[in-house]
Steps between C-alpha positions, in 0.01 A plus 500: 500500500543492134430113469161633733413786279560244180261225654229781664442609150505187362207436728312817393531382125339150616203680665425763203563178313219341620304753450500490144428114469274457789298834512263289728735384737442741821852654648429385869498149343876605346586608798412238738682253279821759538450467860440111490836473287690716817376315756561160348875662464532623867348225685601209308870503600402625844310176550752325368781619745238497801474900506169582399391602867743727439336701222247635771773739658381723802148543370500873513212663375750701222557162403122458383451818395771466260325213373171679470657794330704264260225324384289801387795668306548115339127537400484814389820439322416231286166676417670806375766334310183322284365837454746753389815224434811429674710813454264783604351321774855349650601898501181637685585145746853647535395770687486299783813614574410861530202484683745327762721807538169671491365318791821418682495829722144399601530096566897439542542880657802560257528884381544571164729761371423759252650302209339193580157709489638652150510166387146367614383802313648423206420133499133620557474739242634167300195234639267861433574495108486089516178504659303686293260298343522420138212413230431115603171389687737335787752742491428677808403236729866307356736849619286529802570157576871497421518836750338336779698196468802724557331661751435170698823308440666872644302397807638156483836587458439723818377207736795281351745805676297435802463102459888464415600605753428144712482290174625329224419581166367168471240568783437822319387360163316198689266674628404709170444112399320418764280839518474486085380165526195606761413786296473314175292236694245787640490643150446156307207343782323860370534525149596110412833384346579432169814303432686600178484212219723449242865435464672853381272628798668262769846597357468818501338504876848253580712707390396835638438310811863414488655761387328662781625302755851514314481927576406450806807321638748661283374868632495365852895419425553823347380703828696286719849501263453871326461815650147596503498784289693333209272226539182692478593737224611190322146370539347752263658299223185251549249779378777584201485116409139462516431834261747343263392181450128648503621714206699207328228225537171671530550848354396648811651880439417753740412837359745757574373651830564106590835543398535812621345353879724173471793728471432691821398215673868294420682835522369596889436145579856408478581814646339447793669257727840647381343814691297359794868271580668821446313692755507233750901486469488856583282465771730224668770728394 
């Protein structure tokens, strides 16, 4: 999970990267070529071993909605990072994981004890102070963004629980592929496509691209070989990378109720599946 969180941040610089020397460049365009890069990854070696029927799993609808759902938060994602910069937005994206405790009573019907609710709180009261806009023109529409990315890769997280169940986690990141891919497609035949030009563009779209596919697989490995709350509060190192190098390279420095809100956030947020795994123990128990 570490080698994910290093290579998911790396990814965040790349985007916020090329925002700065392509300005023009549209993020679905980044983002499509992210997706391009993951599919070439998953279904190249499948084809090669004579699997790739087997990337299309049980079909279950969860399995499309979790595609549908990933996609938007990608979009969204990549947006916000271009408007507000990789730290603050990777931090309001992080709180993807609380808006799954928050709606894992209602989709998963899994209670939540009282100190699991004490933490969603407190991580809110965190994305509340990071939220609130700031004094650039895109400011707003960039934290809105990063919150409703969370929001929607919560929800995708959720129909992976469901879609997991009956598949492999190659099947589950196939079909955000394939479903990314169909989305991009509507949203390019509307409002054209414009392919990036210029060499430091194309690197930096490679690299993210990989690096994205890198974090992919190695936090697929980390849920199967660590337990699942170690590996998700060691995920919320990704948002601490990507607010460092933001600082380090760009000079991106939140104010301090940014601070102040990426401190709750990482404080509750790794609190939180120590406390939902915790309850369920005693539940069992």
């Amino acid at each position: 999970m570490v080698a994910a969180s290093l290579l998911f941040s790396v990814m965040t610089v790349c985007v916020y990267a090329l925002g700065v020397c392509a300005p023009q460049l549209p993020a679905p365009v980044v983002s499509f070529v992210r997706v391009l890069i993951n599919l070439a990854v998953l279904t190249i070696p499948a084809s090669l071993a004579g699997k790739l029927g087997g990337l299309f799993g049980d079909l279950r609808p969860s399995l499309w909605l979790r595609g549908l759902f990933g996609t938007l938060a990608l979009i969204l994602s990549f947006a916000s990072i271009q408007r507000i910069g990789p730290g603050e937005s990777a931090f309001l994206a992080s709180g993807s994981g609380v808006f799954v405790a928050l709606l894992g009573p209602l989709v998963l019907k899994q209670k939540n004890s009282s100190l699991v609710w004490l933490a969603i709180v407190g991580a809110m009261a965190g994305m509340a102070l990071l939220f609130e806009p700031r004094l650039d023109g895109d400011d707003f529409s960039g934290r809105a963004m990063a919150l409703g990315s969370g929001l929607l890769a919560a929800l995708a997280y959720l129909m992976v629980a469901k879609a997991g169940r009956s598949n492999t986690p190659e099947t589950v990141v196939f079909y955000f592929c394939l479903v990314a891919v169909i989305l991009h497609g509507a949203y390019f035949a509307y409002y054209g496509l414009q392919w990036p030009s210029g060499l430091d563009v194309w690197i930096l779209l490679i690299v993210g691209g990989l690096c994205a596919s890198g974090a992919q697989l190695y936090m697929t490995q980390a849920y199967q070989m660590a337990p699942a709350a170690l590996a998700s509060a060691v995920s919320y190192l990704s948002p601490v990378l990507s607010l460092g190098f933001g600082m380090l390279w760009f000079s991106r420095v939140p104010d301090a109720k940014g601070l102040y809100g990426c401190g709750l956030i990482l404080l509750f947020g790794v609190m939180l599946p120590f406390l939902s795994a915790s309850g369920k123990t005693k539940k069992r128990a």
